[in-house]
BANU-799362 format. One record per residue: residue number from 1; y, z, x of N, C-alpha, C, O in turn; chain; residue in one letter. Coordinates in steps of 0.001 Angstrom, whole numbers. Layout:
<atoms>
<resi=NUM	nc2=Y	nc3=Z	nc1=X	cac2=Y	cac3=Z	cac1=X	cc2=Y	cc3=Z	cc1=X	oc2=Y	oc3=Z	oc1=X	chain=A	resn=a>
...
</atoms>
This chain:
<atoms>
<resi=1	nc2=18598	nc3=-228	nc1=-6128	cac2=17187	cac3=55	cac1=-6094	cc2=16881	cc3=1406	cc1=-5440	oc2=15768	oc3=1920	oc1=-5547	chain=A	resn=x>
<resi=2	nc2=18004	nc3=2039	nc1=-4679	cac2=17652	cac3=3351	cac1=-4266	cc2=18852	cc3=4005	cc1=-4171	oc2=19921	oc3=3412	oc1=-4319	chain=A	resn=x>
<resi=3	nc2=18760	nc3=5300	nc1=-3912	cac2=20389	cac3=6185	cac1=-3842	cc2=20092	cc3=6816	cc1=-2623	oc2=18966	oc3=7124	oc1=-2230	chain=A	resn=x>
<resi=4	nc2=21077	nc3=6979	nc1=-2089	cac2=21250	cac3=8339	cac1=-839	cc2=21589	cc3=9424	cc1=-1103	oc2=22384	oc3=9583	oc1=-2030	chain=A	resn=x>
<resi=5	nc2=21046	nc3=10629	nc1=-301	cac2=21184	cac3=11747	cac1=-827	cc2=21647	cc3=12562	cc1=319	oc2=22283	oc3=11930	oc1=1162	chain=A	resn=x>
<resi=6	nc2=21540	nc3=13322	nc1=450	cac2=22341	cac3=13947	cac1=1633	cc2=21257	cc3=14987	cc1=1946	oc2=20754	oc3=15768	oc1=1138	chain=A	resn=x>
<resi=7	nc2=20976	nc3=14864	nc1=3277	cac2=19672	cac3=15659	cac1=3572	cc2=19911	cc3=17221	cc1=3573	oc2=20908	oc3=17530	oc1=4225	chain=A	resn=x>
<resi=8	nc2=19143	nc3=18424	nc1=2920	cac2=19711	cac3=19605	cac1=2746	cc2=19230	cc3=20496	cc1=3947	oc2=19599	oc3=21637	oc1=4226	chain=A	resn=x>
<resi=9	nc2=18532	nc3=19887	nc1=4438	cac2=18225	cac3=20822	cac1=6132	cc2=19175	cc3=20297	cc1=7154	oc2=19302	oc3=20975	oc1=8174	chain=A	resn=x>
<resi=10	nc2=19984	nc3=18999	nc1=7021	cac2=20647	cac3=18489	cac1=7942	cc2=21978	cc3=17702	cc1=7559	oc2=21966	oc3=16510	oc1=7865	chain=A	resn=x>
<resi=11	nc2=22936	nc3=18108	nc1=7036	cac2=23665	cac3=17376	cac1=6606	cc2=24271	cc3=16449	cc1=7462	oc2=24995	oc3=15679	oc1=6831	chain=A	resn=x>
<resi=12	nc2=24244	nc3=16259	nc1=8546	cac2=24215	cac3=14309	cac1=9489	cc2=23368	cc3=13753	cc1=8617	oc2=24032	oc3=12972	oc1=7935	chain=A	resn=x>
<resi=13	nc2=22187	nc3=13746	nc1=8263	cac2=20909	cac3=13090	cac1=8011	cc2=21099	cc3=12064	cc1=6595	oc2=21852	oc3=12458	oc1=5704	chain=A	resn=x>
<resi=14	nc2=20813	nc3=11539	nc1=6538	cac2=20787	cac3=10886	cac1=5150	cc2=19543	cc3=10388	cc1=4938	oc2=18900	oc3=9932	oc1=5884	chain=A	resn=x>
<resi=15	nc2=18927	nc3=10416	nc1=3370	cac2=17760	cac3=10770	cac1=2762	cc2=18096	cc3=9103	cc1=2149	oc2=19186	oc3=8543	oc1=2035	chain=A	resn=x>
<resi=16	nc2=16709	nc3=8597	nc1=1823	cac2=16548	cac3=7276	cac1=932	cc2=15665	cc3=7937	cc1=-448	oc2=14783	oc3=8785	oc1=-319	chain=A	resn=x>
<resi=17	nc2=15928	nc3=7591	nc1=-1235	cac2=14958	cac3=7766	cac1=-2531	cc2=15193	cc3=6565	cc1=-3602	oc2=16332	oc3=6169	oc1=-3850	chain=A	resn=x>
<resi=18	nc2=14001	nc3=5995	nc1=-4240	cac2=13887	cac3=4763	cac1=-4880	cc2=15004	cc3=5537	cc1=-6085	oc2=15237	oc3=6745	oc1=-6131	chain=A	resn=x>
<resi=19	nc2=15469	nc3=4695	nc1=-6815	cac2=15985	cac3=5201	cac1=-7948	cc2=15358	cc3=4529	cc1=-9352	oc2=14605	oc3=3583	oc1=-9122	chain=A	resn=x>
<resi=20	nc2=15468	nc3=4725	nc1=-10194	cac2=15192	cac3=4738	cac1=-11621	cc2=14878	cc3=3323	cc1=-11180	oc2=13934	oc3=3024	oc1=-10448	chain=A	resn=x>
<resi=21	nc2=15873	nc3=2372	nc1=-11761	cac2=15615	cac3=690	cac1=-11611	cc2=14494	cc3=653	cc1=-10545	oc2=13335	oc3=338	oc1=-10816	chain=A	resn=x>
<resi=22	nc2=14946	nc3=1012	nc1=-9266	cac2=13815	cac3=488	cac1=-8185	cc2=12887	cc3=803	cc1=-8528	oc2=12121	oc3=-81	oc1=-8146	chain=A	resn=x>
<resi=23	nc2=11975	nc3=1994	nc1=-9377	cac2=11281	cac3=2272	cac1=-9590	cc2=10361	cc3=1216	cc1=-10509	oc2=9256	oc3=773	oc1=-10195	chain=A	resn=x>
<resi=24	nc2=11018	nc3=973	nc1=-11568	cac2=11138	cac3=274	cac1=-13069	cc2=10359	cc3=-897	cc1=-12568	oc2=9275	oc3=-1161	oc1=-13086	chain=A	resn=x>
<resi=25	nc2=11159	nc3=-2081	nc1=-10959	cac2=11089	cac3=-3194	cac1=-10727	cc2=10119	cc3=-2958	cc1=-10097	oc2=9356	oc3=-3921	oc1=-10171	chain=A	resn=x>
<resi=26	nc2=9516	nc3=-1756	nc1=-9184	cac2=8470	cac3=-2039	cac1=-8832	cc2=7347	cc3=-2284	cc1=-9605	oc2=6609	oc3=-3261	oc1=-9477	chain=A	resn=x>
<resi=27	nc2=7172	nc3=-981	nc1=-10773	cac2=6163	cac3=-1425	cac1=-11638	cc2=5942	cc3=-2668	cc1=-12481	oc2=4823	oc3=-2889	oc1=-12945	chain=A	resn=x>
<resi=28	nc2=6675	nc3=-3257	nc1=-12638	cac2=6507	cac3=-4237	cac1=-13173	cc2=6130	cc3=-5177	cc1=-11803	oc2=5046	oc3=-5755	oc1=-11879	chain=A	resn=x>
<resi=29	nc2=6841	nc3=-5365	nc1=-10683	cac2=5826	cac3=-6269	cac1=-9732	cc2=4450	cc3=-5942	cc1=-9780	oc2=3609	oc3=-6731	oc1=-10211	chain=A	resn=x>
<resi=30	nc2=4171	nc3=-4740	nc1=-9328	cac2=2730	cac3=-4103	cac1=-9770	cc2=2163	cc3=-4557	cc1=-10721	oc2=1003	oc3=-4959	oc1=-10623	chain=A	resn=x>
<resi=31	nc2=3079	nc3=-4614	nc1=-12246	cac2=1862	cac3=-5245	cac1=-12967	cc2=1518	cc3=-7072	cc1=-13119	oc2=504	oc3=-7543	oc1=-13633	chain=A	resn=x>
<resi=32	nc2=2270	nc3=-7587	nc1=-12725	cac2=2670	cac3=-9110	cac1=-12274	cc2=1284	cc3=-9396	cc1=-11083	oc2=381	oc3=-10230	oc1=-11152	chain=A	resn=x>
<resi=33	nc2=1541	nc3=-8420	nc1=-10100	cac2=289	cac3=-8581	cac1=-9023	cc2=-812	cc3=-8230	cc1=-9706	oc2=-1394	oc3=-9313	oc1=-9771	chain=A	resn=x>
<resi=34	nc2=-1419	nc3=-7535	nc1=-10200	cac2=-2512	cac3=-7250	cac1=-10977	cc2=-2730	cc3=-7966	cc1=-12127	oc2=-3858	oc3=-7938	oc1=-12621	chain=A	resn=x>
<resi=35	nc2=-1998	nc3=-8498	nc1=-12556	cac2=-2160	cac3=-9817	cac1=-13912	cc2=-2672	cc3=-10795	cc1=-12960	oc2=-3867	oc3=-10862	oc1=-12673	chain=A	resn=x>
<resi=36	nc2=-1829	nc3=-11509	nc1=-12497	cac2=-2027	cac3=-12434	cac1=-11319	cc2=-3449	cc3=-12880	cc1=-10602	oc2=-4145	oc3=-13893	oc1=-10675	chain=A	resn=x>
<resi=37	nc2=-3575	nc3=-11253	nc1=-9652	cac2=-5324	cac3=-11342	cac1=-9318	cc2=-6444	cc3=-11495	cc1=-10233	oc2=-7461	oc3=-12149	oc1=-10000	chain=A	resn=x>
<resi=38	nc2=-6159	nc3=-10783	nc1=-11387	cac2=-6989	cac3=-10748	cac1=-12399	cc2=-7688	cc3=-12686	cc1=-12914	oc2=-8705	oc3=-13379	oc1=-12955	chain=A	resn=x>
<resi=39	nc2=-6234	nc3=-12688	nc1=-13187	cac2=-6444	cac3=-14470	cac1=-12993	cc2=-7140	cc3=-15099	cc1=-12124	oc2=-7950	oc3=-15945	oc1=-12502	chain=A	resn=x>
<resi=40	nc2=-7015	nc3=-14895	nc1=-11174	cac2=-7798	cac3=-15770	cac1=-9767	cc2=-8962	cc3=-15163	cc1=-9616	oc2=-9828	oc3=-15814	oc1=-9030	chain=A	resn=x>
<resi=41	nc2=-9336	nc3=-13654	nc1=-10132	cac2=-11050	cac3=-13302	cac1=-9697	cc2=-11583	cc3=-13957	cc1=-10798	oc2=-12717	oc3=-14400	oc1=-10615	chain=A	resn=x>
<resi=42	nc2=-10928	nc3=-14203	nc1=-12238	cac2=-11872	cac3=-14890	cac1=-13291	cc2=-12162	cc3=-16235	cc1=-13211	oc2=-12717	oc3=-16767	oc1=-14173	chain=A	resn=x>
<resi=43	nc2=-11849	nc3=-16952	nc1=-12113	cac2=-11942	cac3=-18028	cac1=-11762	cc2=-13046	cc3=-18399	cc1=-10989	oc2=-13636	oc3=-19476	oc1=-10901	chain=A	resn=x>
<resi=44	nc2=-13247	nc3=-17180	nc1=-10375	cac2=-14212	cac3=-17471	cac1=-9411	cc2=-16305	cc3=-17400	cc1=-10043	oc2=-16788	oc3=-16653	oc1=-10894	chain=A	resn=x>
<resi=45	nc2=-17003	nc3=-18454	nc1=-9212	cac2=-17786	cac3=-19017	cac1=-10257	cc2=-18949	cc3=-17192	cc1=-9752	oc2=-18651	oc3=-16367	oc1=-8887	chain=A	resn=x>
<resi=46	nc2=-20245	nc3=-17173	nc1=-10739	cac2=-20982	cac3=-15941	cac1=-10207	cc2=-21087	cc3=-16029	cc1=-8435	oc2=-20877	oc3=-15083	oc1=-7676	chain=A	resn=x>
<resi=47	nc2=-21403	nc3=-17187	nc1=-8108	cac2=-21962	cac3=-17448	cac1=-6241	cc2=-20655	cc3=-16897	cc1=-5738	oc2=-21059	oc3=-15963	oc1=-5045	chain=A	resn=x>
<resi=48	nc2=-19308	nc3=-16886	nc1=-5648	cac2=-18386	cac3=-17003	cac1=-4632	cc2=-18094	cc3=-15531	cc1=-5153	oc2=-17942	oc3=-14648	oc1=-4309	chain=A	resn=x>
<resi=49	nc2=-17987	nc3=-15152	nc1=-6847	cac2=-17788	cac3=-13436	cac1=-7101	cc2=-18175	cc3=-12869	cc1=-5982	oc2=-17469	oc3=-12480	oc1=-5052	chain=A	resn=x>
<resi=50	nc2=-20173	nc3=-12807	nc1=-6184	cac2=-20822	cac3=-12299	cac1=-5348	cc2=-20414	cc3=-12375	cc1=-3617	oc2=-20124	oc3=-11417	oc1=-2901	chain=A	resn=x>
<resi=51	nc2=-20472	nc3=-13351	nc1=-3356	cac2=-19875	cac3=-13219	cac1=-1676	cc2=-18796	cc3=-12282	cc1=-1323	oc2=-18841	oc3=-11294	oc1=-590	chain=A	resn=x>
<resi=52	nc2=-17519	nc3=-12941	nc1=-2194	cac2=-16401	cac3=-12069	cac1=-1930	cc2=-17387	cc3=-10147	cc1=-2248	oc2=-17532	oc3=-9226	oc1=-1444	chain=A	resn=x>
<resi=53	nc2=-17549	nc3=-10186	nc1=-2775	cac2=-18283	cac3=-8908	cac1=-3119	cc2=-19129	cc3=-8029	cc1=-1669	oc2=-18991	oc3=-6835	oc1=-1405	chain=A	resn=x>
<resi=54	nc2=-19991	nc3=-9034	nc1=-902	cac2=-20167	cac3=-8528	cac1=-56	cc2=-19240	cc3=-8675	cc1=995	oc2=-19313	oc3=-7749	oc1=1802	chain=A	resn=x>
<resi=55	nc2=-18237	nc3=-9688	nc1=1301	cac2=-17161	cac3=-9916	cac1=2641	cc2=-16538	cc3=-8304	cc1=2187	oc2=-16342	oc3=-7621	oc1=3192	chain=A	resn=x>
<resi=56	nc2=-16256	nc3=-7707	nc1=1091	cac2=-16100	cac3=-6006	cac1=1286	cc2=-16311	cc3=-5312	cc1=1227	oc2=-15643	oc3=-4284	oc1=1342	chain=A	resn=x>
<resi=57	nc2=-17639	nc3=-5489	nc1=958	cac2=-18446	cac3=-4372	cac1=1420	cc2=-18972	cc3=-4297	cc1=3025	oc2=-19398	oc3=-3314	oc1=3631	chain=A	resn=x>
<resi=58	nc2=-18803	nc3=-5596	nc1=3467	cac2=-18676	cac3=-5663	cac1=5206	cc2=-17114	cc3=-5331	cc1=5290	oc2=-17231	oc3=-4364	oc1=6043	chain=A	resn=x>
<resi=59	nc2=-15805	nc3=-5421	nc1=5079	cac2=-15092	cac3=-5006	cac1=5456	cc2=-14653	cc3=-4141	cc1=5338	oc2=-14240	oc3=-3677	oc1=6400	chain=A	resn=x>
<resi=60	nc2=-14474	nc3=-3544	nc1=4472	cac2=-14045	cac3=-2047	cac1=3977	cc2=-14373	cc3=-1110	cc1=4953	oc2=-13443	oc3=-325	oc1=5137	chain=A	resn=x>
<resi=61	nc2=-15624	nc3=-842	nc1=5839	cac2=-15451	cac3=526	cac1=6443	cc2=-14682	cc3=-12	cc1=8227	oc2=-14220	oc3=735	oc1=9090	chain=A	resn=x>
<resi=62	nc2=-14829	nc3=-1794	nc1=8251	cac2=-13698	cac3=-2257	cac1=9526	cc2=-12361	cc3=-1828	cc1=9244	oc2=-11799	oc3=-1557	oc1=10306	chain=A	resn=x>
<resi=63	nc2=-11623	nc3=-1655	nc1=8254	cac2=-10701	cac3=-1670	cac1=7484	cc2=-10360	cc3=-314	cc1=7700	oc2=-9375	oc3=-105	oc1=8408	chain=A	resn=x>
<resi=64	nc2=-11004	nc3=690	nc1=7208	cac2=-10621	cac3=1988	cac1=7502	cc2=-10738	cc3=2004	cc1=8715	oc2=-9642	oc3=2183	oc1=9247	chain=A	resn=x>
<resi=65	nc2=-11677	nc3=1884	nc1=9522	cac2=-12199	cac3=2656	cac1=10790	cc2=-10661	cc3=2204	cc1=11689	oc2=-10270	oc3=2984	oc1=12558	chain=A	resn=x>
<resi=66	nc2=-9732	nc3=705	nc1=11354	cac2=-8798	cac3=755	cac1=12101	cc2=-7672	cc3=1418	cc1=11720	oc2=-6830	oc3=1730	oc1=12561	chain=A	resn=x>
<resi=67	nc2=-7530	nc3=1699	nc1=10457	cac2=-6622	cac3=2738	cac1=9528	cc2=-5851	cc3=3882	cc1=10381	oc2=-4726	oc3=4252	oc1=10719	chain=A	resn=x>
<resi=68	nc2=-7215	nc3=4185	nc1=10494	cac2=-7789	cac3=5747	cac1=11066	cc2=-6814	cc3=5098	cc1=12449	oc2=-5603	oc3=5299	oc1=12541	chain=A	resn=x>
<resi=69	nc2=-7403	nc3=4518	nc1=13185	cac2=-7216	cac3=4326	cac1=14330	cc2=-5612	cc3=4278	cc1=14670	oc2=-5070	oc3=4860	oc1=15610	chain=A	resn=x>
<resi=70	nc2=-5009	nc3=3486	nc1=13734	cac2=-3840	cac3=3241	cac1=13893	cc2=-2958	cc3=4358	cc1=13794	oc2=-1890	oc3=4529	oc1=14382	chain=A	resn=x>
<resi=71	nc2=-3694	nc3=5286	nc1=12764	cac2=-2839	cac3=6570	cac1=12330	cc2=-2895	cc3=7438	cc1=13457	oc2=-2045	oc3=8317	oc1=13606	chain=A	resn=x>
<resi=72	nc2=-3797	nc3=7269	nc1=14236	cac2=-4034	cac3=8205	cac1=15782	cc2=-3148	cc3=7494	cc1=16825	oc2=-2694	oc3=8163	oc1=17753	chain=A	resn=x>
<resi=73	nc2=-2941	nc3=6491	nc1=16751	cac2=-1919	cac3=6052	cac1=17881	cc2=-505	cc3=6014	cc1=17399	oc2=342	oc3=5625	oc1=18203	chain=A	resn=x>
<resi=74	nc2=-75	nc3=6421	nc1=16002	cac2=1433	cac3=6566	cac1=16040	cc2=1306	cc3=8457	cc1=15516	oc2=2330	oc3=9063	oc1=15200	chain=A	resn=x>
<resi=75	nc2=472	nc3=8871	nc1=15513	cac2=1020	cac3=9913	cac1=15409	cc2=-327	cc3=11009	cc1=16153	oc2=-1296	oc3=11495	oc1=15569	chain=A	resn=x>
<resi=76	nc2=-37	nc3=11103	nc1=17208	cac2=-464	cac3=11811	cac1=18464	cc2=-599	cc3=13181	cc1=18528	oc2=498	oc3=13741	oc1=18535	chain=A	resn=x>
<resi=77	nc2=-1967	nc3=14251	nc1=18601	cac2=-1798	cac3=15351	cac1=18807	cc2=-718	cc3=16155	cc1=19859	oc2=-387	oc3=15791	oc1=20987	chain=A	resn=x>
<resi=78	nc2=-398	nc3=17046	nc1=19311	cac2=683	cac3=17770	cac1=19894	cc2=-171	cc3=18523	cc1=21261	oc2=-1356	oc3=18767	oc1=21490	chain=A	resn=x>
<resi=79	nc2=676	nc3=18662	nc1=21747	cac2=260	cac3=19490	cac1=23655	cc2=198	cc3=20928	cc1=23064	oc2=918	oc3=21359	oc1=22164	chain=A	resn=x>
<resi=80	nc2=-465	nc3=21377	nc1=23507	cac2=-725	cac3=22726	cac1=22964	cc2=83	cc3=23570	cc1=23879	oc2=111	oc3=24792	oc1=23728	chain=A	resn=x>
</atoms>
């Protein structure tokens, strides 16, 4: 599912990259998950669509705002 490559700024280093297949198997999980959901939102009756509809439009900017947040605590301005 992936090959190693030999890092060209560091040859200690070793590089990961998906390869062809890994690639292949992901998309197809991808489209398996998206078939899948597709299934379960057409299920849902107009009343519960709608709700779920607003539970993200209330969550979505909680969602980022910790995104954000998280991306600031693993990766920290530099000391000048």
């Amino acid at each position: 599912m992936v090959t190693r490559l030999i890092d060209p700024e560091d040859a200690r280093a070793t590089l990961v990259a998906i390869s062809d297949a890994g690639s292949a198997l992901h998309a197809q999980l991808h489209q398996s998950l998206d078939e899948r959901l597709v299934e379960l939102l057409t299920a849902l009756s107009s009343d519960e669509e709608a709700a779920l509809g607003l539970a993200m439009r209330v969550a979505l900017p909680l969602l980022e705002q910790l995104t954000g947040y998280a991306a600031q605590q693993h990766n920290p301005p530099l000391a000048s």
